[in-house]
C-alpha positions as CSV (number, residue, x, y, z in Angstrom):
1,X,-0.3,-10.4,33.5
2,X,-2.3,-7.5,33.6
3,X,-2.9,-4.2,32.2
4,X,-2.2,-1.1,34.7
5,X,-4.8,0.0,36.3
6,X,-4.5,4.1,36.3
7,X,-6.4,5.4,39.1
8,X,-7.5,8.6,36.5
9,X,-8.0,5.7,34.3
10,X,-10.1,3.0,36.3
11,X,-13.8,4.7,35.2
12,X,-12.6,4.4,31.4
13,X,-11.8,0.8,31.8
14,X,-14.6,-0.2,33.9
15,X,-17.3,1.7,30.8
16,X,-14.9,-0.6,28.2
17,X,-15.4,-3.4,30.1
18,X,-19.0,-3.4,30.5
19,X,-19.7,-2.8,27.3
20,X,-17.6,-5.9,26.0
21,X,-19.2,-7.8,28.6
22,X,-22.6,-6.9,27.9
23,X,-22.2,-7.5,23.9
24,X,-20.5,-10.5,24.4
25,X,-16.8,-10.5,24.4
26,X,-16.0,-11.1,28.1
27,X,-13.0,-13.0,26.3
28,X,-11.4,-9.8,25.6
29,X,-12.1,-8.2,29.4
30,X,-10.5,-11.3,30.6
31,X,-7.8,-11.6,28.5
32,X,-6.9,-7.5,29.2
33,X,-6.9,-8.5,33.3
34,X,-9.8,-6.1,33.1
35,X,-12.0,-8.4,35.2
36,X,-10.9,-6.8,38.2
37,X,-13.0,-3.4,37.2
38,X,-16.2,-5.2,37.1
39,X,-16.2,-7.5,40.0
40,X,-19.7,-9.1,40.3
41,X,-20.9,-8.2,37.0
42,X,-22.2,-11.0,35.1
43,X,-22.0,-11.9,30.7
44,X,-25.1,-11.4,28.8
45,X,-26.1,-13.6,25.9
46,X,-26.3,-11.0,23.0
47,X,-29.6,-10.9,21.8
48,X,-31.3,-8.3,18.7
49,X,-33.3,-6.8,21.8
50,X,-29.8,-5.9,23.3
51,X,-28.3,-5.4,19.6
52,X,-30.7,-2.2,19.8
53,X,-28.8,-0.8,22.7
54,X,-25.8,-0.6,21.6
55,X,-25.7,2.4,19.9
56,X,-27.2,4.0,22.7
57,X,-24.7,2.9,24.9
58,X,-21.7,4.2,22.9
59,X,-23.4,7.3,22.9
60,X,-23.1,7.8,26.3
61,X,-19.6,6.8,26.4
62,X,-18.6,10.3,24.8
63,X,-17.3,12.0,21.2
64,X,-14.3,9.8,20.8
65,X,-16.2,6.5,21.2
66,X,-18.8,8.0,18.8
67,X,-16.5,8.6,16.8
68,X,-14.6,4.9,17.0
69,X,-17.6,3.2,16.6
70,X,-18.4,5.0,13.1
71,X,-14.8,3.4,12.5
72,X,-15.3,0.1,13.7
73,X,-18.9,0.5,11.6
74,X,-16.9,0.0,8.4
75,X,-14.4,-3.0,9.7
76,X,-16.6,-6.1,8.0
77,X,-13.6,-8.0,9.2
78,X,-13.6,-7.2,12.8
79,X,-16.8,-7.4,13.5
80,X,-19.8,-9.6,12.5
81,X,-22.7,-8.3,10.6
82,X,-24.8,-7.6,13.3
83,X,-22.7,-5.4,15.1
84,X,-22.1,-3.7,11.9
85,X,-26.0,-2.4,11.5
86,X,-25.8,-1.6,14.9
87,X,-23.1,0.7,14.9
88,X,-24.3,2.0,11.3
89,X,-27.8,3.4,13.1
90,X,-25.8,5.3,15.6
91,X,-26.1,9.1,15.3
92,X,-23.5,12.0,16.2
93,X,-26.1,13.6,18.1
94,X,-25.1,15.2,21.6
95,X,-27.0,17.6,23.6
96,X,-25.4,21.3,22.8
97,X,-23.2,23.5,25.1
98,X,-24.5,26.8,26.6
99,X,-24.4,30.4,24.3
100,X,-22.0,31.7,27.1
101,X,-19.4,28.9,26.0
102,X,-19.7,29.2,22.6
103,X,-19.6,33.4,23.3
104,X,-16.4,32.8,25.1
105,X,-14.7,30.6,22.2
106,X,-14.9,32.7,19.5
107,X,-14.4,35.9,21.3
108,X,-10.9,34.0,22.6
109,X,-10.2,32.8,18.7
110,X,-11.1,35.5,16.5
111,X,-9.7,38.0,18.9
112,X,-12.9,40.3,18.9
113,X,-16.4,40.1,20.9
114,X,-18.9,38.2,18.7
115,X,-21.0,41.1,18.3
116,X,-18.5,42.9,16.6
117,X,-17.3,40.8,13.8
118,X,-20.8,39.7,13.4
119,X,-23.8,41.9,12.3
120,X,-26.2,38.5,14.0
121,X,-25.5,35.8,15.6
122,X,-28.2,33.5,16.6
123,X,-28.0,32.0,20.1
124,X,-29.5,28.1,19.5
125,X,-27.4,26.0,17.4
126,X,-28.6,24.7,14.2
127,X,-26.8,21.0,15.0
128,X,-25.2,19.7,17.7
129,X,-22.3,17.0,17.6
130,X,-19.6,15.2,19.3
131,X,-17.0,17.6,18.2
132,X,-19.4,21.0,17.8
133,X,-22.0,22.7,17.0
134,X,-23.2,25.1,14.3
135,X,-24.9,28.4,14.4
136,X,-26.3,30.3,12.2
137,X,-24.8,34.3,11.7
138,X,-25.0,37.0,9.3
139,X,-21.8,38.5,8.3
140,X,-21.4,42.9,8.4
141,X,-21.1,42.5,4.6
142,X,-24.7,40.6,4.6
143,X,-23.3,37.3,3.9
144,X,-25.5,34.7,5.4
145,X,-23.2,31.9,7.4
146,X,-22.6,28.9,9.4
147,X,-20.5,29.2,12.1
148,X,-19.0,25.7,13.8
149,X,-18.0,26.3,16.9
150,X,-15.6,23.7,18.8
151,X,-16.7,21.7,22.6
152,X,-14.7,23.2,25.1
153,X,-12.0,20.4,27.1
154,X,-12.7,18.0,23.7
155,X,-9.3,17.9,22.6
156,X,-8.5,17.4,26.8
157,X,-11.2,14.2,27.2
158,X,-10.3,12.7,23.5
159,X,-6.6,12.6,24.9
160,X,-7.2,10.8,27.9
161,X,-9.6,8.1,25.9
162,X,-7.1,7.6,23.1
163,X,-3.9,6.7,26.1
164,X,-6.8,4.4,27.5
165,X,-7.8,3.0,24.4
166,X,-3.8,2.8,23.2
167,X,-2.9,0.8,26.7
168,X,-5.6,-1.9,26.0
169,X,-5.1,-2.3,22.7
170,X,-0.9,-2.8,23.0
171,X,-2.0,-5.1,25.7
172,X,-4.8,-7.1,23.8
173,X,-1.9,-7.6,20.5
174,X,0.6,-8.6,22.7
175,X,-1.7,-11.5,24.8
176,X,-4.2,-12.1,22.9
177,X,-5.4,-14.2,19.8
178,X,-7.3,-11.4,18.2
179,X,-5.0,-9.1,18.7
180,X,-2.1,-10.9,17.1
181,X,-4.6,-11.5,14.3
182,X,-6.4,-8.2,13.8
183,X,-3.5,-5.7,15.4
184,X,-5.6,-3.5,17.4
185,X,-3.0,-0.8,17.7
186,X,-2.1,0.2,14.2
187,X,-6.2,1.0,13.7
188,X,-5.9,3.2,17.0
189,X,-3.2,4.8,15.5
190,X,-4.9,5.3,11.9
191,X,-8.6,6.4,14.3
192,X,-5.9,9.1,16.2
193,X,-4.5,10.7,13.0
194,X,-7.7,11.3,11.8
195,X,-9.4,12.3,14.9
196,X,-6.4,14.7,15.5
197,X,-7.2,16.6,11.8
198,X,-10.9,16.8,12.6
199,X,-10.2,18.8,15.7
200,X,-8.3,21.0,13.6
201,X,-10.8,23.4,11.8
202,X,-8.0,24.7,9.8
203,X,-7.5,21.7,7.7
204,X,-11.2,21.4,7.3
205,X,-11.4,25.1,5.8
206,X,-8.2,24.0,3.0
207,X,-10.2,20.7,2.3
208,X,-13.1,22.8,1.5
209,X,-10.7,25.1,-0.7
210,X,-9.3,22.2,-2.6
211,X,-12.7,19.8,-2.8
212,X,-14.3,23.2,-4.7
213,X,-11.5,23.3,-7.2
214,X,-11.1,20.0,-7.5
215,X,-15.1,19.3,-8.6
216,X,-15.6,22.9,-10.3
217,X,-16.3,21.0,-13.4
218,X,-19.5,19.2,-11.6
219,X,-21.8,22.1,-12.5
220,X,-24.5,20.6,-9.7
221,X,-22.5,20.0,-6.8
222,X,-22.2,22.4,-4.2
223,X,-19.0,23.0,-1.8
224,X,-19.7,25.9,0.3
225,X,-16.5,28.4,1.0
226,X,-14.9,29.2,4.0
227,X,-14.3,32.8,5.3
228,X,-10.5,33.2,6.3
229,X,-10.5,35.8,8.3
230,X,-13.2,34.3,10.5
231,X,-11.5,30.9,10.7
232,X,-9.0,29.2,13.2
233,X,-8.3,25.7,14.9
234,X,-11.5,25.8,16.9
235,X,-14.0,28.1,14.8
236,X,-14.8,27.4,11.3
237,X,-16.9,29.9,9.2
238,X,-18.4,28.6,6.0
239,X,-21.0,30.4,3.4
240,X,-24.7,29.4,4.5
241,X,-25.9,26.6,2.1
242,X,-30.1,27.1,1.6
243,X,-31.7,23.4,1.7
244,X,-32.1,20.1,3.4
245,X,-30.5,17.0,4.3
246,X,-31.8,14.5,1.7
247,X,-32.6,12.0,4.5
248,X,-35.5,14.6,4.9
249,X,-37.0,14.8,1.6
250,X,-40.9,14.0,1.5
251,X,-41.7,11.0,-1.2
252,X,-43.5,14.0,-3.3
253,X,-40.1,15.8,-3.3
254,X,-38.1,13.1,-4.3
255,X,-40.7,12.5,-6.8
256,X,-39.9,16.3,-8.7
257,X,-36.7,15.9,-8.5
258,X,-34.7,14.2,-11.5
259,X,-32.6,11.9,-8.9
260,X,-31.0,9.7,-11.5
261,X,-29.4,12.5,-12.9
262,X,-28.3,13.8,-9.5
263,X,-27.3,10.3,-8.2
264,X,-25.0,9.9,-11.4
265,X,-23.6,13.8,-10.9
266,X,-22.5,12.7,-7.4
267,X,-21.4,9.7,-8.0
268,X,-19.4,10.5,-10.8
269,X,-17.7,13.5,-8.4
270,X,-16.4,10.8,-6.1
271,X,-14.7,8.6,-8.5
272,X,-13.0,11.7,-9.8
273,X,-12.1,12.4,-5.7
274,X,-10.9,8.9,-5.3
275,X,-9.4,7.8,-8.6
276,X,-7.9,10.7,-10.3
277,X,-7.4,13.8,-7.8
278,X,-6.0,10.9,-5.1
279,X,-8.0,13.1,-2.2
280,X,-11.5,12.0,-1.6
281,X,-14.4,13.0,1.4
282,X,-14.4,10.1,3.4
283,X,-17.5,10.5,4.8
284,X,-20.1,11.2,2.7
285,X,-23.6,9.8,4.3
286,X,-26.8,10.7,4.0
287,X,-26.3,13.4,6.8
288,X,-23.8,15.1,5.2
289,X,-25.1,15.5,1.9
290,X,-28.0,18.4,1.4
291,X,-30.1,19.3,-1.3
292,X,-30.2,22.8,-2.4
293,X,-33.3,24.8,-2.7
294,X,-32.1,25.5,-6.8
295,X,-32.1,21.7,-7.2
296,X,-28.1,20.7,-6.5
297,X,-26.3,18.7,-4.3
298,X,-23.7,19.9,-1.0
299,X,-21.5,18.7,0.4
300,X,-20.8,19.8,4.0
301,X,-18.9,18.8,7.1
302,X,-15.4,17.9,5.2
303,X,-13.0,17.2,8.1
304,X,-12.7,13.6,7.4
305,X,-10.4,12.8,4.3
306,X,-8.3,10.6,2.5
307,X,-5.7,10.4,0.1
308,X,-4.7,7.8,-2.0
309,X,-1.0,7.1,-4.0
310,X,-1.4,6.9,-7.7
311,X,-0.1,3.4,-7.8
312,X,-2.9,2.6,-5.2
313,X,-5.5,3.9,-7.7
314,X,-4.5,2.0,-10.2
315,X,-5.3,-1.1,-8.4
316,X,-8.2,0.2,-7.3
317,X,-9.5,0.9,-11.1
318,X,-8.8,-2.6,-11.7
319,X,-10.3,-3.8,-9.0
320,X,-13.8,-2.1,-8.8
321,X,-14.3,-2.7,-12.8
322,X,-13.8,-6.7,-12.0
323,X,-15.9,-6.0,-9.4
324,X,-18.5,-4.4,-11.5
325,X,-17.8,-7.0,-14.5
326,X,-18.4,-10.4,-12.1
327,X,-14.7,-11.2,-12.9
328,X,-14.2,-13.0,-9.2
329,X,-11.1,-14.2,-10.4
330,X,-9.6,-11.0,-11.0
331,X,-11.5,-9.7,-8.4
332,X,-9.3,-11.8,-5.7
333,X,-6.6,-11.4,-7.5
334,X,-5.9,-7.2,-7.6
335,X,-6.8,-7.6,-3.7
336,X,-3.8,-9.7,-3.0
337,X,-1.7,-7.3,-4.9
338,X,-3.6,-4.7,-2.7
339,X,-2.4,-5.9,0.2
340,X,0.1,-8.1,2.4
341,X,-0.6,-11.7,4.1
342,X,0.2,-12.4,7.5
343,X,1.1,-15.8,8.7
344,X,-1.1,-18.6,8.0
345,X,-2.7,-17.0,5.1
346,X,-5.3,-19.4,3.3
347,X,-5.3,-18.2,-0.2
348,X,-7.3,-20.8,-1.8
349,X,-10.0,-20.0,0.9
350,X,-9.5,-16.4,0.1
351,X,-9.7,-16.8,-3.5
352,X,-12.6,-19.2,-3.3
353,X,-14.6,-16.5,-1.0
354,X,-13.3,-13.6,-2.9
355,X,-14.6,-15.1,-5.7
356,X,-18.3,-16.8,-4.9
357,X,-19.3,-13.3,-3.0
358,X,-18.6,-11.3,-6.8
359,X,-20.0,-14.0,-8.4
360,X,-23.5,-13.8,-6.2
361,X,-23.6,-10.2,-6.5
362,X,-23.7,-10.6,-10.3
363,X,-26.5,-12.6,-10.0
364,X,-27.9,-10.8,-6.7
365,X,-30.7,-8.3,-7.0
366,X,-30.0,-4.8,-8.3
367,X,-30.1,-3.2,-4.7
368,X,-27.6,-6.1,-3.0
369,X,-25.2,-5.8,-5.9
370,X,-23.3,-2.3,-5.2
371,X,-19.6,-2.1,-5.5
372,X,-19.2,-0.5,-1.7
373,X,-20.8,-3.4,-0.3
374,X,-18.8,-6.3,-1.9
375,X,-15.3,-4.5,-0.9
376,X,-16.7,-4.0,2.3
377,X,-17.4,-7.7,2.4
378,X,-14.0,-8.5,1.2
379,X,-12.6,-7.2,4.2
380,X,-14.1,-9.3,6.6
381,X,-12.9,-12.0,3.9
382,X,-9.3,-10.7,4.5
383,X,-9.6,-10.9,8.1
384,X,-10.9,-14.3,8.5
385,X,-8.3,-15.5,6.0
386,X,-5.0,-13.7,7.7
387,X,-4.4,-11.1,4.9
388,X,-3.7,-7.5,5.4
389,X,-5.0,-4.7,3.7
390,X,-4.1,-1.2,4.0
391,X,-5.9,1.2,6.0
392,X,-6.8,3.1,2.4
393,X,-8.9,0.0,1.8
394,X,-10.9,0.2,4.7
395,X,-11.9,3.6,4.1
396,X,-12.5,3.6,0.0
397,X,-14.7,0.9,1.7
398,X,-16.9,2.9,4.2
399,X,-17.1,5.9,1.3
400,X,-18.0,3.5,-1.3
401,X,-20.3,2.2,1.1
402,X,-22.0,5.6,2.5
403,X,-22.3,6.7,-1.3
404,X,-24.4,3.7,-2.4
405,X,-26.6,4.9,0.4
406,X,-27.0,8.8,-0.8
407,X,-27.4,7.4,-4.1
408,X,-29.9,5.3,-3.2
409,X,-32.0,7.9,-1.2
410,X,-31.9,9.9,-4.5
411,X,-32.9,7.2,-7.5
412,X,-33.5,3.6,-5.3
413,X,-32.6,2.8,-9.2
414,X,-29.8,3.5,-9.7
415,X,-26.6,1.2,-10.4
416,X,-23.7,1.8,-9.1
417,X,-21.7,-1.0,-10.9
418,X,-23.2,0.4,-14.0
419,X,-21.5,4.0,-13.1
420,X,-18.5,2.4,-12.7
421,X,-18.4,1.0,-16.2
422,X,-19.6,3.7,-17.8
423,X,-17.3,6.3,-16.7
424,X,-14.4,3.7,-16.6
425,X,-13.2,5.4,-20.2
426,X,-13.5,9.0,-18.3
427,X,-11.6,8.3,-15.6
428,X,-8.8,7.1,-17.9
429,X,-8.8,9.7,-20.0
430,X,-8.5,12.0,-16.9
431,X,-6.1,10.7,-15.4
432,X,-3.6,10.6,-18.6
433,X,-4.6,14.1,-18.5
434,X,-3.1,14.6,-15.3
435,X,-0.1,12.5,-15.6
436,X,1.3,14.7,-18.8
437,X,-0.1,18.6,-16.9
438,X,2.0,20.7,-15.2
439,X,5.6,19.7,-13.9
440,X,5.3,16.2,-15.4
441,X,5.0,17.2,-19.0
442,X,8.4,18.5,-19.2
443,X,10.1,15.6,-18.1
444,X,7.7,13.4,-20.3
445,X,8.7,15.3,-23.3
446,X,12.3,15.5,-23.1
447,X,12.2,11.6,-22.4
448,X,10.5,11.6,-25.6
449,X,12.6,13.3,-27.6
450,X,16.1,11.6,-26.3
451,X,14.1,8.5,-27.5
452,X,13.2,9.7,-30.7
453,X,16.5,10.9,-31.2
454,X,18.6,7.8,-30.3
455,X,16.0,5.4,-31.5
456,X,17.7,5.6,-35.8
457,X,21.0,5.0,-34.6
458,X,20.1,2.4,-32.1
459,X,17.9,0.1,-34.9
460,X,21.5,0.4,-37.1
461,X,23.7,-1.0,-35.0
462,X,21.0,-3.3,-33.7
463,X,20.7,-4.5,-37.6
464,X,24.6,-4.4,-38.5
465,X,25.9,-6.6,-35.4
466,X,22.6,-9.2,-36.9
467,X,24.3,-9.4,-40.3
468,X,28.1,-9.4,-39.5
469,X,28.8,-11.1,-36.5
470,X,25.3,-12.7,-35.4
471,X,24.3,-12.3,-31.7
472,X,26.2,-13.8,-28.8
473,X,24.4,-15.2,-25.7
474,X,27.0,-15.3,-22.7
475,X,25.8,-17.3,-19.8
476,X,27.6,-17.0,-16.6
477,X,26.3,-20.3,-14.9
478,X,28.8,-22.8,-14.7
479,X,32.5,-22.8,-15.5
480,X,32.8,-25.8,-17.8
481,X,36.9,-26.0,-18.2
482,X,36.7,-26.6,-14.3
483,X,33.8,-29.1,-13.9
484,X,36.1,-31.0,-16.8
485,X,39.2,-30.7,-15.0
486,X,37.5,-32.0,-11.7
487,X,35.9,-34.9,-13.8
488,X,39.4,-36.1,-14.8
489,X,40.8,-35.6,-11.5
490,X,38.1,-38.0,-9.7
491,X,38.8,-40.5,-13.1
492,X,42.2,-40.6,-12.4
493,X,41.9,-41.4,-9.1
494,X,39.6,-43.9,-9.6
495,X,42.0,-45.3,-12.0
496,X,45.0,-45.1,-9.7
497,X,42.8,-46.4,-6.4
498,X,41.5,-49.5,-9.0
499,X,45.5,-49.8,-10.0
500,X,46.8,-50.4,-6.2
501,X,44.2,-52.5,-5.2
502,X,45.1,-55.2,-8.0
503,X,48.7,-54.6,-6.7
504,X,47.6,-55.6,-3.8
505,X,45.4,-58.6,-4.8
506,X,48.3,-59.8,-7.2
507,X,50.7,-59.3,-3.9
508,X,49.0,-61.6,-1.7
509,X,48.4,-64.5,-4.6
510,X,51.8,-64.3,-4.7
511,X,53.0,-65.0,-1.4
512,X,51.8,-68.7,-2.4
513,X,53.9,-69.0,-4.8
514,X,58.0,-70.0,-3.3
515,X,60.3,-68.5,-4.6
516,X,64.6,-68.7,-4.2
517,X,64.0,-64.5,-4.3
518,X,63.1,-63.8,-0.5
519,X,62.9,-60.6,1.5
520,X,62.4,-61.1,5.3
521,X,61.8,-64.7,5.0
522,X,58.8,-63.9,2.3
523,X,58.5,-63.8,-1.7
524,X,60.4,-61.1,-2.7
525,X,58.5,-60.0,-5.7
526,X,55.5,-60.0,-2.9
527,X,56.8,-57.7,-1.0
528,X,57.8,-55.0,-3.6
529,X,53.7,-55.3,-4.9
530,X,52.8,-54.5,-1.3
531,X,55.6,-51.8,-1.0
532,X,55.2,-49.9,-4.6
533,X,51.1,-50.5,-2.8
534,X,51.3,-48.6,0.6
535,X,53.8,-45.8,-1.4
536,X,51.1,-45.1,-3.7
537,X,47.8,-45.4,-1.2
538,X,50.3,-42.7,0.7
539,X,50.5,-40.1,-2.5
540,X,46.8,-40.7,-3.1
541,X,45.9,-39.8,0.7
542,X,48.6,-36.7,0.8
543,X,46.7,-34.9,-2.2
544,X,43.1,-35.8,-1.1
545,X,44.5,-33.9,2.5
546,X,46.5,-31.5,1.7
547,X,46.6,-30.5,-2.0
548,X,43.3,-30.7,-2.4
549,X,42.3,-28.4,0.6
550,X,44.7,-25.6,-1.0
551,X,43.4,-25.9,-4.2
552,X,39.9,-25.0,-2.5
553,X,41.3,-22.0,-0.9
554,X,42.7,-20.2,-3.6
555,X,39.6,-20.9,-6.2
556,X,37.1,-19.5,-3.3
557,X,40.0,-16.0,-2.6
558,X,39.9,-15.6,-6.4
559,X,35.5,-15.8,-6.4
């Protein structure tokens, strides 16, 4: 069986197609019945030459497979290794759309020509991406900004890829191995949601709101503001932030600049994001972090987020202190509470793995030892073992993973594991400090005080049943007046059943014996052995069939 070929479709399929042909997974066209869109075309061998193309190659494909393949770059346990640096090098770099477009756009959103509610507006685009670009414009009030302006027919073309990319992938987890075992489309579903709030420009503007409260005690990192009245689904205008990516800093510059102190600023601000505020930037690479010209650190382009549960970050603390401690053990254990196993799970391999890959990171050099990496890796563990883990996972994963890298461009020194212990005790304290703010103090409190109120009286009769009538332990297990009678009833029978067969023995040693008493021609006292016999075999069979069966009924109506 096949998948349906679409005629508006057929071009999407046949680019999929290809490019799993080409990088080796023909299996997969097959499988889909997509063979037929690339008649003739024959599978490559895979080689690092070809390795190189491949982020080229998803580049032309468009914005949403840009965008997938900076997913799948973080899924260790869908892909191998290789595939992972491949997709890691690609860049969310696209030529930019004409002035007149972006002219039209924010004329259409902000309801007012652009030289009107802007004093300047500069025609060439500072960056261009999938999704936008930015320009640069000076507000009537003199504030300098950045102005983000959406790719017209995006949200049109990401549409029509997602119900291509949807079709395949409830087709590869319905026929296929590997879809059964990694469940393609519950990942397209997580890829849609969050492709669906970066599109909205809205939601970036309150994640910039909330990510500037949230880190106002971080004195050195920088969230630029967004101007409301000059923001809407498709136009987002933020306060101009003066510096550079740090991907561009000279080795002099990075010299001057007291990057350890920096690198343990920012990294310090994300495990306050992901393990007490619950709502972390999910994307914080080297590209999207800046350097200010005062010697602070940015944080820009905020449209991907997470969120993670309380009970979620829990776990997590657990789990990236073992982690950071070389506790493999403990390590494999809080990621099977974590998560869920699907059939055929191999725990002791998982344990085993879970455990050797913390264990060789402890002993690994400093710059192979970094907490993002080993969870990363233990999700290609959980994939090749058949366990679950939530899609929270995966991206704590990537962020860890991008923010060993921007701390790494800032102090190739620093430790990340070391961070993590360090500001273990921090993190606590924070987030008992959240748990008892604001609504749940009140409740704490009054919970508190019925305790403390009840508690005298409670010890008192606690301490008066001890010392006058002891402590009684009632266990409802098994009714012990009727396994006795039952015991007696089969002992009886026994009895009785042992009783008619010696009748019966004594019986027919009689009939030897003549006798002047006769009854039918036979020993008379013979006869009444076998007769006082089959009377009582007949009682005994009557209550085993009848009596019996009634007895059952009533004690299973009164249960």
């Amino acid at each position: 069986m096949a998948i349906s070929l679409k005629p508006e479709h057929l071009k999407r399929y046949k680019d999929i197609a290809l490019l799993l042909v080409k990088y080796g997974r023909s299996d997969l066209v097959k499988s889909a019945g997509l063979d037929a869109a690339i008649e003739g075309e024959q599978d490559g061998q895979v080689s690092p030459a070809k390795m190189e193309e491949l982020a080229s190659d998803i580049e032309r494909m468009g914005p949403t497979f840009i965008k997938l393949a900076q997913l799948m770059s973080t899924r260790a346990d869908l892909l191998p290794q290789a595939y992972i640096d491949a997709l890691t090098r690609l860049q969310d770099k696209v030529g930019p759309f004409p002035f007149t477009e972006v002219e039209q756009i924010v004329n259409t959103e902000l309801g007012v020509r652009i030289s009107k509610a802007f004093a300047d507006f500069d025609s060439q685009p500072m960056a261009a991406a999938s999704l936008g670009q930015v320009h640069r414009a000076l507000m009537r009030d003199g504030r300098d900004v950045v102005v983000k302006v959406q790719r017209p027919g995006i949200r049109e073309e990401m549409s029509k890829d997602l119900e291509v990319l949807g079709e395949i992938a409830s087709f590869l987890d319905a026929h296929t191995e590997a879809g059964r075992k990694y469940e393609f489309t519950p990942l397209l579903e997580e890829f849609r949601k969050s492709l669906l709030h970066e599109l909205d420009y809205r939601l970036e503007a309150r994640n910039l709101a909330v990510f500037a409260d949230n880190l106002r005690d971080f004195e050195r990192i920088v969230v630029p503001q967004h101007v409301e009245d000059y923001t809407t689904s498709r136009v987002l205008t933020m306060e101009y932030v003066r510096g550079k990516k740090i991907t561009s800093l000279s080795p002099l510059a990075k010299i001057e600049l007291d990057g350890y102190q920096l690198a343990e600023h920012l990294f310090q601000a994300y495990m306050q994001q992901i393990l007490v505020d619950g709502f972390f930037h999910a994307d914080p690479h080297p590209g999207n972090v800046f350097l200010t010209d005062d010697g602070r650190v940015a944080l820009i382009d905020l449209g991907m987020v997470a969120r993670v549960s309380p009970r979620f970050q829990e776990n997590l603390i657990q789990l990236l202190l073992s982690i950071s401690e070389g506790r493999g053990d403990e390590t494999a254990d809080m990621t099977i509470k974590m998560g869920e196993p699907k059939l055929n799970f191999d725990e002791k391999s998982f344990r085993r793995s879970v455990s050797d890959l913390v264990l060789q990171s402890q002993n690994a050099q400093l710059e192979n030892i970094d907490a993002g990496r080993v969870v990363l890796r233990i999700t290609q563990i959980s994939g090749d073992c058949n366990f679950r883990l939530p899609p929270d996972f995966t991206m704590i994963a990537k962020t860890l993973l991008n923010l060993d890298q921007v701390v790494h461009t800032l102090d190739p020194k620093f430790d990340p594991n070391f961070a993590i212990r360090n500001y273990a005790n921090v993190i606590m304290q924070r987030r008992m400090q959240k748990a008892l703010s604001a609504g749940n103090l009140y409740g704490t409190v009054l919970e508190l005080k019925d305790f403390a109120q009840k508690f005298p009286s409670r010890i008192n009769q606690l301490v008066d049943t001890l010392t006058n009538r002891g402590i009684k332990i009632e266990v409802d297990a098994i009714d012990e007046r009727s396994l006795l009678a039952s015991l007696h009833k089969i002992a009886n029978r026994i009895t009785i059943g042992l009783l008619l067969a010696a009748l019966i023995v004594g019986a027919a040693l009689m009939m030897r014996v003549e006798t002047s008493f006769k009854i039918l021609g036979y020993p008379g006292i013979a006869i009444i052995f076998f007769l006082l016999a089959a009377i009582g075999a007949l009682v005994l069979v009557f209550n085993i069939l009848f009596r019996d069966e009634r007895h059952k009924g009533e004690s299973s109506d009164s249960q």
